[in-house]
N, C-alpha and C positions, 0 to 999 in steps of 0.2 A: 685333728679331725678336719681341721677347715681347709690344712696344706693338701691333704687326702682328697677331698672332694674337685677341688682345683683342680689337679691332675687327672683326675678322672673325667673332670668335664673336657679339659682342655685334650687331652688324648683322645676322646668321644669326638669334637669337631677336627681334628687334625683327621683322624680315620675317615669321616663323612664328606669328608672336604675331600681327599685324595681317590676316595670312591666316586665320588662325581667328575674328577675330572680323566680320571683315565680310558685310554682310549688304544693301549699296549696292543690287543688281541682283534679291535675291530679294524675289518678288513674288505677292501674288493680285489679277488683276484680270477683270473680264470686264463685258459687257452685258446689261442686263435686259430683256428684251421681252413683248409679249404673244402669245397664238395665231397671231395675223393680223400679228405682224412691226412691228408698231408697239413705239417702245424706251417703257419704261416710266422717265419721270424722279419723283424722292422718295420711291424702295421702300427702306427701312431693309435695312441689309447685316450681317450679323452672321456675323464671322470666329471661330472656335472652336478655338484650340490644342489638340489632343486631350492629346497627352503634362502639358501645366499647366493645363488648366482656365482659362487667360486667353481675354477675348472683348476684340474690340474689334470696332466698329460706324463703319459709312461710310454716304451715305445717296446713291443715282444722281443726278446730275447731269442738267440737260436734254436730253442726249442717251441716258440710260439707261445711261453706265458708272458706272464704281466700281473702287477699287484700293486697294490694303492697300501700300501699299512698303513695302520694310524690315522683312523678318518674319522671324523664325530657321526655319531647316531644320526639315522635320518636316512631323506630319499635322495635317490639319485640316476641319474641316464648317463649310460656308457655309449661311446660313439668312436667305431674302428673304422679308420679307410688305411688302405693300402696300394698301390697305383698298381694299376693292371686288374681291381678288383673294385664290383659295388661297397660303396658304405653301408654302413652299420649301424641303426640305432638302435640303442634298448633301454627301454624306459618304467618307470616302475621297479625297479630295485631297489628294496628296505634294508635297512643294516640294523640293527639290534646293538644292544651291548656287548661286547666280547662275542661276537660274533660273526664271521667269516662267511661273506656272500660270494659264492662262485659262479662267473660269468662267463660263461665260453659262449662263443661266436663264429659260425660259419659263414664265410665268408662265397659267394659266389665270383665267379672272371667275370668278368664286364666293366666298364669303364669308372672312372672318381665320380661322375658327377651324376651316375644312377645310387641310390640309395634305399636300401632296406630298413624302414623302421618295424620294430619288433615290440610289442606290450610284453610283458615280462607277466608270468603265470606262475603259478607254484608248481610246474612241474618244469619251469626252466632254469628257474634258478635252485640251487643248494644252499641252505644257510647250515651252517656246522657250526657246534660251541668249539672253543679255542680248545686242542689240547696239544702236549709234545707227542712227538712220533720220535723214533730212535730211528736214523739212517742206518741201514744193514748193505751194506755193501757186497755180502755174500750170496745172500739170499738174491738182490738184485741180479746178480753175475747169474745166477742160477738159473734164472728164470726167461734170459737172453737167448733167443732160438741158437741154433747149433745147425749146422748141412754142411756137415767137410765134403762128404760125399760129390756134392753141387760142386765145388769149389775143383775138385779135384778132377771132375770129368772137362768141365767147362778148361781149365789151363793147361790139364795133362800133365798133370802134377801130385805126386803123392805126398804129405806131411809126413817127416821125421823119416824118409826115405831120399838116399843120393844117387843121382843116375850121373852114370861118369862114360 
């Protein structure tokens, strides 16, 4: 009985102990774009723990995101510059547990050393609880505009036709 309760206690702090400290699902990620909706890739990302003074730095990818996994609960200011474009700050960003703060940032032209700072509202940011999504790669294919037509006036060219 005594060996039973032992295990029970100690399985009881092992669980509580690994609930606290995980951090798998919490997240900041968002996209960078400019005025005119084009995503901005290689604008340096810069994450700000407010509560410790830690930064860590991400830099958009070809398609203009960016994502922080794995960051402790708490606040934080995101800060994008990209040369040939105003900075960025946005402040006031919460993260929750297992959950997923979306931070997209429009970027305006004008020089590095004009700067945008932005409060953060509940209607700028998205927080989502972590879930899987299944990648459909068919559905994606599907949903890709199509204009052969376009294509074919513009080079004078028919698809799956030979002019000899």
């Amino acid at each position: 009985m005594r060996s039973c309760l032992l295990r029970i206690a100690s399985s009881l702090c092992f669980c509580v102990a690994s609930l606290l400290s995980q951090t798998t699902s919490t997240e900041v990620l968002g996209t960078v774009s400019d005025t005119s909706n084009a995503v901005v890739p290689g604008a340096k990302i810069t994450l700000l723990r407010v509560q410790t003074g830690e930064q860590r730095t991400a830099v958009t990818d070809s398609y203009g995101n960016y994502s922080f996994p794995l960051i402790e609960i708490g606040d934080y200011t995101v800060s994008v510059a990209r040369e040939g474009f105003k900075s960025q700050v946005k402040t006031g960003v919460h993260v929750e547990y297992q959950q997923k703060a979306r931070v997209n940032v429009e970027l305006e032209v004008g020089s590095t050393t004009d700067r945008v700072e932005v409060i953060a509202g509940e209607e700028e940011i998205v927080i989502k609880k972590a879930t899987k999504r299944k990648f459909d790669l068919v559905e994606m294919v599907s949903r890709m505009p199509r204009n052969h037509k376009a294509k074919e006036e513009r080079f004078g060219v028919s698809v799956g036709k030979e002019d000899w």
